[in-house]
MARROZA-256625 format. One record per atom (N, C-alpha, C, CB): residue number from 0; atom name; y, z, x. Coordinates in steps of 0.001 Angstrom, whole numbers, plus 500000, padded with zeros to 6 digits. Glycine has a CB too. Layout:
<rs>
  pos  site       y       z       x
  NUM    CA       Y       Z       X
...
</rs>
This chain:
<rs>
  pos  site       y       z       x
    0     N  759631  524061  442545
    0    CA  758625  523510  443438
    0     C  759217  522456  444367
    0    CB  757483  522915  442635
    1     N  760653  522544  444454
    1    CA  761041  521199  445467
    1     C  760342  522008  446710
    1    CB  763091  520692  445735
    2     N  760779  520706  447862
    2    CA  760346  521073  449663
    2     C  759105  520767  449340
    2    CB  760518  522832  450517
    3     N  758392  520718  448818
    3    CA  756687  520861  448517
    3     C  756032  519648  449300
    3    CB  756221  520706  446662
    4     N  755298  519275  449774
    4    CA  754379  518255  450574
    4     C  753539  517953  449703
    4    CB  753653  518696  451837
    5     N  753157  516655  449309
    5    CA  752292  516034  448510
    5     C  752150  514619  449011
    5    CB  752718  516127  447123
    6     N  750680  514721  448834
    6    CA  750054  513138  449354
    6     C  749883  512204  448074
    6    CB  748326  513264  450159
    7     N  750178  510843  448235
    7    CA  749765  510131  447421
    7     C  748901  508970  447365
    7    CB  750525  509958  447067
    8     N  748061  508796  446535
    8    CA  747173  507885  447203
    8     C  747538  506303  447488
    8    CB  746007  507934  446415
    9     N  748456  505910  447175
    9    CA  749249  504747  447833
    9     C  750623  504875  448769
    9    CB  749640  503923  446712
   10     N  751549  505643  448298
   10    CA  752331  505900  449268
   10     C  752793  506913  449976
   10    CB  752993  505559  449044
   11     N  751500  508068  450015
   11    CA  751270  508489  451407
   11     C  751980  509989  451031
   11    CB  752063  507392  452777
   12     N  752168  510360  452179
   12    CA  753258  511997  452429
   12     C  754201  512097  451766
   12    CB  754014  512313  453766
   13     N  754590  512701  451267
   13    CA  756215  513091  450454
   13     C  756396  514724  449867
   13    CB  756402  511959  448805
   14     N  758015  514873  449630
   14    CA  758215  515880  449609
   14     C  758762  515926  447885
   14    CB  759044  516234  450845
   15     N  758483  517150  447632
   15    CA  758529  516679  446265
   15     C  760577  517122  446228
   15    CB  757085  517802  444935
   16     N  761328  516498  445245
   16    CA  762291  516785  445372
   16     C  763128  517267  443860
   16    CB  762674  515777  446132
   17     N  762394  516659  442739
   17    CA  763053  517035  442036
   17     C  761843  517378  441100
   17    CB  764146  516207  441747
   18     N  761802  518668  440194
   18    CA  760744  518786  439084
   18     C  760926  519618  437617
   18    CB  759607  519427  439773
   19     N  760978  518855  436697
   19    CA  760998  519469  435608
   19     C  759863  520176  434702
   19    CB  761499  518704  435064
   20     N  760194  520310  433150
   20    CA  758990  520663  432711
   20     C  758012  519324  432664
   20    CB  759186  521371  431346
   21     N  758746  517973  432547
   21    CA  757294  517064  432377
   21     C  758162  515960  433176
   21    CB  756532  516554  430456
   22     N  758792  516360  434809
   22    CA  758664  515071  435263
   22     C  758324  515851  436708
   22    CB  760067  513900  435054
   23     N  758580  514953  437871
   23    CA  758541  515327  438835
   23     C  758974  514298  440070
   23    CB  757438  515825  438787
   24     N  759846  514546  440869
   24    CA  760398  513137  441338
   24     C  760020  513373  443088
   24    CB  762416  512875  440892
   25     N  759341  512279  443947
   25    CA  759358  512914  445246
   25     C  759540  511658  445644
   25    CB  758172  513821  445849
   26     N  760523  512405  447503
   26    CA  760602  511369  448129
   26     C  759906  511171  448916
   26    CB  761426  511178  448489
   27     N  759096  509763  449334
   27    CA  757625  509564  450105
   27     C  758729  509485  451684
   27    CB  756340  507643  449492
   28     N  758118  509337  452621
   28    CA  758209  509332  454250
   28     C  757890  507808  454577
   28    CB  756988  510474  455081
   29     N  756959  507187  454064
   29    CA  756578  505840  454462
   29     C  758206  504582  454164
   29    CB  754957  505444  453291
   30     N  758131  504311  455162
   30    CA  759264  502808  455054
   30     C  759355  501807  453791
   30    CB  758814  501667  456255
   31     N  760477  502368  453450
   31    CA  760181  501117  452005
   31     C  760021  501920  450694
   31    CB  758468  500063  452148
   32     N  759105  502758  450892
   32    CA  759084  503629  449382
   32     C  760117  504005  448664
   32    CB  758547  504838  449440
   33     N  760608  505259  449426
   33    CA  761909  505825  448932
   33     C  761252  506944  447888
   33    CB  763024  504562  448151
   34     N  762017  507179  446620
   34    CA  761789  508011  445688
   34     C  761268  507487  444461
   34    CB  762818  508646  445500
   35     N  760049  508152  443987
   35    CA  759589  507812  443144
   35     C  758795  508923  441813
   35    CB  758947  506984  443840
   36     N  758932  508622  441034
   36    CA  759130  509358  439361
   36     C  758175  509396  438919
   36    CB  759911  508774  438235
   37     N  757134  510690  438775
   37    CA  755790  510917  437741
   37     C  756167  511783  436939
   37    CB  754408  511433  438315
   38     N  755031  511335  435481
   38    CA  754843  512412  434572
   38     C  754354  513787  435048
   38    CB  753975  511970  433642
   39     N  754560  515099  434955
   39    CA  754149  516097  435469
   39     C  753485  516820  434082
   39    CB  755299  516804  436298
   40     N  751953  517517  434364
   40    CA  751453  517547  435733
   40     C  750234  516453  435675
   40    CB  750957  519146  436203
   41     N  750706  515164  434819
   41    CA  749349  514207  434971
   41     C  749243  513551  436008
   41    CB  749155  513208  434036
   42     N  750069  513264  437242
   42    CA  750406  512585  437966
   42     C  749246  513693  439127
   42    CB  752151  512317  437993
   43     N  748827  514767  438677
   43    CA  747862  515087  439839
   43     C  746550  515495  439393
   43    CB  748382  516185  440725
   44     N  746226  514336  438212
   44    CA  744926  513913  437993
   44     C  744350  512798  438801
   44    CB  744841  513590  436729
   45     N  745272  512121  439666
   45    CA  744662  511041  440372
   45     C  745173  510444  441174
   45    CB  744299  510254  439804
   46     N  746961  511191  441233
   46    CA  747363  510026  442239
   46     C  748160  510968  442991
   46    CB  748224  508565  441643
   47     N  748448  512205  442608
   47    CA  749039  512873  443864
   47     C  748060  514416  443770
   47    CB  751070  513103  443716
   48     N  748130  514941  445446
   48    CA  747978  516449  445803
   48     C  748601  516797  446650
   48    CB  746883  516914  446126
   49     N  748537  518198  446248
   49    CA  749188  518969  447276
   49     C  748929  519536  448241
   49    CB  749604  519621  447006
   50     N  749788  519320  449378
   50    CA  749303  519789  450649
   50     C  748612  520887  450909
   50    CB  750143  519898  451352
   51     N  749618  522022  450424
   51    CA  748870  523459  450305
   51     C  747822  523472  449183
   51    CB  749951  524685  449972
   52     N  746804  524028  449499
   52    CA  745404  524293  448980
   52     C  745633  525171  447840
   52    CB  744396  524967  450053
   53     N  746406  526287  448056
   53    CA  746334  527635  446836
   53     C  747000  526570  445707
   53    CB  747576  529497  447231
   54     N  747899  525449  446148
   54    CA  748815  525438  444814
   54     C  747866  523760  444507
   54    CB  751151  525436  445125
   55     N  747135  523262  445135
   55    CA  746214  522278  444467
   55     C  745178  522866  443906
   55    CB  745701  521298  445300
   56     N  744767  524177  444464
   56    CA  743744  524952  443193
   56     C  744100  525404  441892
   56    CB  743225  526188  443605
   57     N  745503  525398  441615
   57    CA  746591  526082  440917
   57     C  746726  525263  440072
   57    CB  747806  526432  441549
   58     N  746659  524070  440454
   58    CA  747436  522653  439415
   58     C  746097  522057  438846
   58    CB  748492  521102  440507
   59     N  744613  522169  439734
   59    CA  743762  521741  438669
   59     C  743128  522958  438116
   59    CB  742729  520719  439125
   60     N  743321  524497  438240
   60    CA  743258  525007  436973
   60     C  744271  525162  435650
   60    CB  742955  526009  437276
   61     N  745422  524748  436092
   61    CA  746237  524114  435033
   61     C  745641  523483  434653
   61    CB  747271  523547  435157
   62     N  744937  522108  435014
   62    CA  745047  520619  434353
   62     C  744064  521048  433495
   62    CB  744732  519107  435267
   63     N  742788  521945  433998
   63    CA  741742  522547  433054
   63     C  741809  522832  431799
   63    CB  741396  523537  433393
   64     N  742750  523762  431952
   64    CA  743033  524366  430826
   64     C  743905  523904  429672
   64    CB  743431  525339  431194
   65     N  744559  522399  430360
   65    CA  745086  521532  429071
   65     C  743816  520537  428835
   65    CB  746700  520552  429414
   66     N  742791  520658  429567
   66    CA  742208  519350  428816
   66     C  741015  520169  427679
   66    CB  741296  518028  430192
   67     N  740612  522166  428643
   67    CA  740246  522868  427269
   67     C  740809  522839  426136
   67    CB  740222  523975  427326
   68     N  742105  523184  426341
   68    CA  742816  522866  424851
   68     C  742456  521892  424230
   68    CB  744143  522642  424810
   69     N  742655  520741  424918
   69    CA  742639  519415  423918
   69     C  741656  519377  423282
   69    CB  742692  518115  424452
   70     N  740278  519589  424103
   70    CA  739246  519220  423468
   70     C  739055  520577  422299
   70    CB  738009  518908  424596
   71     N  739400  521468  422363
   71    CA  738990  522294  421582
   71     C  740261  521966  420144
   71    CB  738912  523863  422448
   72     N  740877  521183  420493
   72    CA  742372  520828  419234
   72     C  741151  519831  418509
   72    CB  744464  519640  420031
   73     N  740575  518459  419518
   73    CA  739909  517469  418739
   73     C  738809  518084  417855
   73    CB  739335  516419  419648
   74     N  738030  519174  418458
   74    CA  736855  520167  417739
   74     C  737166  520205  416559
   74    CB  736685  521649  418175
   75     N  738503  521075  416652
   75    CA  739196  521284  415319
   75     C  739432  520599  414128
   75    CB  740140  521476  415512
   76     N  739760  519174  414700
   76    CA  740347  518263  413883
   76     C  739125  517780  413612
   76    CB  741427  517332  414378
   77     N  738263  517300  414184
   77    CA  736789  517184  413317
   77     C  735776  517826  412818
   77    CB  736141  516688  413713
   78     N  735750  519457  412798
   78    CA  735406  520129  412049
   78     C  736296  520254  410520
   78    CB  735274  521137  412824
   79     N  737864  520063  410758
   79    CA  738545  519805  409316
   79     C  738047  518511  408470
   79    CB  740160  519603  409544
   80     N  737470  517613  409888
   80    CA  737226  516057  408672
   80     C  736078  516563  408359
   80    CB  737065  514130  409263
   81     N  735376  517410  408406
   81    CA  733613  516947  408047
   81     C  733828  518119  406825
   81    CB  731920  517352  409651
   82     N  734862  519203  406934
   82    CA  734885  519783  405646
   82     C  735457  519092  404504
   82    CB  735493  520900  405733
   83     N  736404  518094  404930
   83    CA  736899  517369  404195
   83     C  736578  516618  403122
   83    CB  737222  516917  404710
   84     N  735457  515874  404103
   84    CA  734024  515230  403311
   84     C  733334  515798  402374
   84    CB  732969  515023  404100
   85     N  732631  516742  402911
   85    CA  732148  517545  402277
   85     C  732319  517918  400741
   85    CB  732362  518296  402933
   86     N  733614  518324  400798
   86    CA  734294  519085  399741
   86     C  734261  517958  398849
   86    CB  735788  519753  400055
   87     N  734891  516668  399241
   87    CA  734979  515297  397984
   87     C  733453  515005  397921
   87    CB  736018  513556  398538
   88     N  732783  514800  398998
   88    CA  731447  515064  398680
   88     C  730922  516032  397105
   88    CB  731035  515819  400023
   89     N  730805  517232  397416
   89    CA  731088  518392  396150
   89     C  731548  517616  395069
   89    CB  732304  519631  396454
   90     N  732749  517454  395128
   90    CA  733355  516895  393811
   90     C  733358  515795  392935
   90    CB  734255  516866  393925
   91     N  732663  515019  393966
   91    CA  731606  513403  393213
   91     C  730819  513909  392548
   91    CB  730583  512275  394198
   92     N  729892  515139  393186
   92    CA  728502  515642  392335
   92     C  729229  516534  391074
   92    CB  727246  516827  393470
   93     N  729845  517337  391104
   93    CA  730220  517551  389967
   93     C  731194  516492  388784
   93    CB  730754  518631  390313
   94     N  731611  515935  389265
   94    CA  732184  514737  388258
   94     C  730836  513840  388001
   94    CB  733586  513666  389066
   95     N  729898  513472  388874
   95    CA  729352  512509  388100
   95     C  728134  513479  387136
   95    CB  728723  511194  389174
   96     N  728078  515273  387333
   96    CA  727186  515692  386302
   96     C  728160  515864  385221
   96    CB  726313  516984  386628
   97     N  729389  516305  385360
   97    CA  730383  516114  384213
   97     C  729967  515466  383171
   97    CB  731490  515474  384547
   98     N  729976  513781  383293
   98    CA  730011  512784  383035
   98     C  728639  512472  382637
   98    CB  730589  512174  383908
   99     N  727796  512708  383272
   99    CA  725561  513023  382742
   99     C  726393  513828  381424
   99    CB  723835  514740  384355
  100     N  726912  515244  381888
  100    CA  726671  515780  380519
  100     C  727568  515206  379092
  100    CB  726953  517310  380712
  101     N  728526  514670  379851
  101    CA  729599  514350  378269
  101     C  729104  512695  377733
  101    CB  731902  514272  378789
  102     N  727960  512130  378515
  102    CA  727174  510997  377847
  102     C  726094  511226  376948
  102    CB  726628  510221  378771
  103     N  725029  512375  377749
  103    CA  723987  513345  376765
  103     C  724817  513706  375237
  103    CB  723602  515105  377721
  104     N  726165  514442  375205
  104    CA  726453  515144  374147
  104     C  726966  513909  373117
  104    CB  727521  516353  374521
  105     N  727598  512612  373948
  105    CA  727623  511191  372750
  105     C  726474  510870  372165
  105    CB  727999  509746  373343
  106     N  725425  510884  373116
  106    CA  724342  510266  372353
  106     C  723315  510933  371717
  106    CB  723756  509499  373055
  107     N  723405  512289  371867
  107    CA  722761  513317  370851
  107     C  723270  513944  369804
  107    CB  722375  514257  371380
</rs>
């Protein structure tokens, strides 16, 4: 994705120049900036887009589909706690009838 045109919301026009799987480095046009280093692709949740339209429609159905994931990972992880509960839940009630019954059989 180098050559790429991307706006930023503080320092303006730039071309993107260098990009990995999770960085992305561009050099801005404005005086003074120079080159500067984002996380990729969080860095175009809010502070950069891209010039071309197909590939800013592109990057927030990416971003979509990591924040579906996520939320459907957290789903997960709190549907495991509430079984979790549950289950020791379960196992209080049977230990404390355990325990009803092996007091009944002392004292009868």
């Amino acid at each position: 994705m180098e050559n790429i045109t991307v706006h930023h919301s503080t320092y303006g026009r730039g071309q993107i120049i260098m990009q990995s799987e999770k960085m992305l480095r561009v050099h801005f046009e404005a005086e003074g900036v120079g080159d500067k280093s984002f996380v990729y692709p969080d860095a175009f949740t809010g502070y950069l887009r891209y010039e071309d339209g197909r590939l800013q429609s592109e990057i927030e159905a990416h971003l979509e589909s990591i924040r579906a994931e996520k939320a459907a990972q957290a789903a997960e992880r709190e549907a495991e706690r509430i079984r979790a509960l549950e289950e020791a839940k379960k196992q209080q009630k049977e230990l404390a009838a355990a325990r009803k019954k092996t007091a009944k059989k002392k004292v009868g």
